[in-house]
N, C-alpha and C positions, 0 to 999 in steps of 0.2 A: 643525899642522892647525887652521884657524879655526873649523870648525865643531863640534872639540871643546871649543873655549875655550869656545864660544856655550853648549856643555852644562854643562859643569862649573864655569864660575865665576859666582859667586853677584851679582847685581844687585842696586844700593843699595833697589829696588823691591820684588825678588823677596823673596816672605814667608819668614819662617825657623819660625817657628810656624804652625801650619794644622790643620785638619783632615786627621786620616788616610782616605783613599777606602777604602770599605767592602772592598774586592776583598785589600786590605794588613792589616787587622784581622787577619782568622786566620792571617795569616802570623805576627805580632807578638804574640798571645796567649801564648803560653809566656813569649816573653824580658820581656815586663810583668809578669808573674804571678813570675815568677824572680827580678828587678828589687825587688820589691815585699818577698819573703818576704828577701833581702839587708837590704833597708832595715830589715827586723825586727829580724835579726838582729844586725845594725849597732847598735842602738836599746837592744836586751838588753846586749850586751857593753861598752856605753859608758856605761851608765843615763842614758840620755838619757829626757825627760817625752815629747820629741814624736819621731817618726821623722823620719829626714831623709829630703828631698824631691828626688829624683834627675831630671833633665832625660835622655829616651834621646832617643839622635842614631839617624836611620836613614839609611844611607849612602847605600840604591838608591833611597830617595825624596827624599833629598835635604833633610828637615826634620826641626826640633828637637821632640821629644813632650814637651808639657809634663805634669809630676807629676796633674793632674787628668785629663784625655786619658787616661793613660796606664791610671789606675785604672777610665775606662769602658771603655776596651779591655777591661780582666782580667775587668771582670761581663757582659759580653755572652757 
């Protein structure tokens, strides 16, 4: 089916990072906020100085949420 090629595969053009559209925010708050207290956790258990910085992929948007995004998600 070509017109699901045309959806799902990714163009050398098409962005992989972006902004998230405000309407997908409240969808994503929990799993950033979830994401976030992991990376704590992560940070404690390894005695690590700095947390690590996790990239979320969203699948129905189709882009990569980069570590800073992802933390204006969690405070909004």
């Amino acid at each position: 089916m070509a017109w699901l090629d045309r959806i799902f595969t990714r163009r050398r053009r098409q962005r992989c990072f972006g902004p998230v559209p405000s309407w997908a925010r409240f969808r994503l708050r929990p799993a950033c906020r979830q994401l976030s207290e992991q990376e704590h956790r992560m940070q404690e258990l390894l005695g690590l100085v700095v947390p690590p910085r996790l990239t979320m992929a969203d699948e129905e948007l189709a882009i990569l949420i980069e570590p800073a995004e992802r933390r204006a998600i969690e405070k909004e």
